[in-house]
N, C-alpha and C positions, 0 to 999 in steps of 0.2 A: 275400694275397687282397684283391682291391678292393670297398671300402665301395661301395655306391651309397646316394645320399642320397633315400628312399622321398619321395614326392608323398602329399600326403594332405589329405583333407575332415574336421572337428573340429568335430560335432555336439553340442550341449549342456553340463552341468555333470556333478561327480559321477566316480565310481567310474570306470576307464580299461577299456573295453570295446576292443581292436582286432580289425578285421574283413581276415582277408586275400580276397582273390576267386580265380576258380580260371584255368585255364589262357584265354586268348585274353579274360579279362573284365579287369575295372578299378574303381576305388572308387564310382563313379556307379551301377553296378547293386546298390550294397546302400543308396541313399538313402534308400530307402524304410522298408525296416528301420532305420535308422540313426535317421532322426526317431520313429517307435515308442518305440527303446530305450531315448530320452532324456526320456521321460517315466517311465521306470520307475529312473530314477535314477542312468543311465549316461553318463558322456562317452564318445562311440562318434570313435574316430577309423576314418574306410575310407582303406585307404591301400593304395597301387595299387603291387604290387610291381616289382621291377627287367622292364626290357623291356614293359615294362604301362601303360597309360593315359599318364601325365605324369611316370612318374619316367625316369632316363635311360637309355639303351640301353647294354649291356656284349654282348660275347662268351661271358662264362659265365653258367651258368644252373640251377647246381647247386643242392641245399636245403642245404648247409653255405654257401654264399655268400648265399642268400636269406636262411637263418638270421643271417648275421651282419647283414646290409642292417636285419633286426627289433632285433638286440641296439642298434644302434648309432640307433636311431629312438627305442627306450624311455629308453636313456640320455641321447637329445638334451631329448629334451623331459618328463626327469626325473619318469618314469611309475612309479607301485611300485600294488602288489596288484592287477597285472594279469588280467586273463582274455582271455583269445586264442580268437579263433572263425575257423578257416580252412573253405572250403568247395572239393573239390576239391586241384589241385595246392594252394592256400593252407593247407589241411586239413594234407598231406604237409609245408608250411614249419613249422606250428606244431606238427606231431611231432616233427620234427628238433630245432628247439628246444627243448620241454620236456626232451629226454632231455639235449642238450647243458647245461641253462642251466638247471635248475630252479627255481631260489633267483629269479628274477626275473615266476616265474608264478604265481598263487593257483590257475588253474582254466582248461583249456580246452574248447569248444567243436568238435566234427570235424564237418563238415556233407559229407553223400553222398562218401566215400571210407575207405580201409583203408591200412594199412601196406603191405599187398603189394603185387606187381610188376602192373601193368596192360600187354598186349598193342598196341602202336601201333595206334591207331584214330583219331588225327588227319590224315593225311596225304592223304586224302581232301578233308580239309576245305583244308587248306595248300594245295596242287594247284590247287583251284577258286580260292583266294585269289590266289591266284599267277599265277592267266591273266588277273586285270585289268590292264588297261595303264594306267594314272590319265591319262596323257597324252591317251588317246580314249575311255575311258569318264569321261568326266566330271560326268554326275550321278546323283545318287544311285539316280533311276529305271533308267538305263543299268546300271550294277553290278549293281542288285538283279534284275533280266530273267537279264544270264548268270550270276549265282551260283545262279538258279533252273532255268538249262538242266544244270547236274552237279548240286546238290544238290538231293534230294527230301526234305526234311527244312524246311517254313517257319518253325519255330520256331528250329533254328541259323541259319536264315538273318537274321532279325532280330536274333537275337543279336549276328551278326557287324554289319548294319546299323548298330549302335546304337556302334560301334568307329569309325566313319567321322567323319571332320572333316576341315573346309577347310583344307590346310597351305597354301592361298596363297589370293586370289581365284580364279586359274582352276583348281586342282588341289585333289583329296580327295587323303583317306591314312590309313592304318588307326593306330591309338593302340597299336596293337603292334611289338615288333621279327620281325617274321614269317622274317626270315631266322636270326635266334638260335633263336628256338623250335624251328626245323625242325631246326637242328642239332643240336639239345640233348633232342630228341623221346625216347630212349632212355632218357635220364639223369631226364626228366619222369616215366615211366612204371616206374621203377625202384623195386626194394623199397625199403624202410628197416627193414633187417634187424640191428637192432644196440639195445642199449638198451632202458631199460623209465623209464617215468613214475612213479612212486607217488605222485604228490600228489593 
């Protein structure tokens, strides 16, 4: 199984608080929470899981390889009495973990998801991503016009906005691997029907 080596923002002093984000998100949308937490006593690392923000792009995109991506993050930078806050798919990583890895978590956090299998409801959104050409939609106003001609929804659509950065002077490009996502959409949305937590 290949390690990817997670990207992460390391907020404050204090107790190791990790924050994972959910599908198509990245470490920067919990920034905000992240300075809060560290006035209440927490070092908040956001760290941007595999195919996500700034860490590197692989082919798989399983929660036993996401899980391990966590194992090998905690050990690197020799984190104990952790608490783990996933929200979304990040939610579904720090499940997998606890049941795999107990002994390395005090306490998690599940923000808006469940164990169970959720129904493909991204592809929709994949689709619209998919019909930018970054070669001729080149700025940002440009993109955001035709992701507003498929998607009626302005609130994903900023979301997705806020994924967009210059990969050169004249070219955008989204901070996702969108072609692993799309593949791996099933595997995303998949139970995790195995195991139990007791901590």
């Amino acid at each position: 199984m290949e390690i990817t080596e997670l990207f992460s923002k390391i907020y404050g002093e204090g107790r190791p608080l990790i924050i994972l984000h959910g599908l198509f998100g990245m470490s920067d949308n919990w920034a905000t929470h992240a300075k809060i937490f560290t006035h209440h006593g927490w070092q908040v690392h956001a760290v941007d899981q595999r195919n996500h923000g700034r860490s590197p792009y692989t082919t798989g995109h399983s929660y036993d390889e996401m899980s391990s991506d966590l194992e090998h993050y905690i050990k690197r930078h020799n984190l104990n009495n952790v608490v783990l806050m996933g929200h979304s798919m990040g939610g579904k990583t720090v499940m997998n973990f606890v049941v795999r890895l107990p002994s390395l978590v005090d306490a998690m956090i599940i923000v808006d998801i469940a164990p169970k299998a959720y129904p493909v409801h991204h592809q929709e959104y994949i689709n619209a991503m998919k019909s930018i050409d970054f070669t001729k939609d080149n700025s940002r106003k440009a993109i955001e016009a035709k992701l507003s001609k498929q998607l009626n929804n302005p609130g994903i659509i900023q979301f997705f906005m806020k994924s967009l950065y210059w990969k050169s002077r004249e070219e955008l490009a989204w901070r996702f691997n969108l072609s692993a996502l799309e593949i791996n959409l099933d595997e995303i949305g998949a139970a995790l029907d195995y195991g139990y937590y007791n901590g």
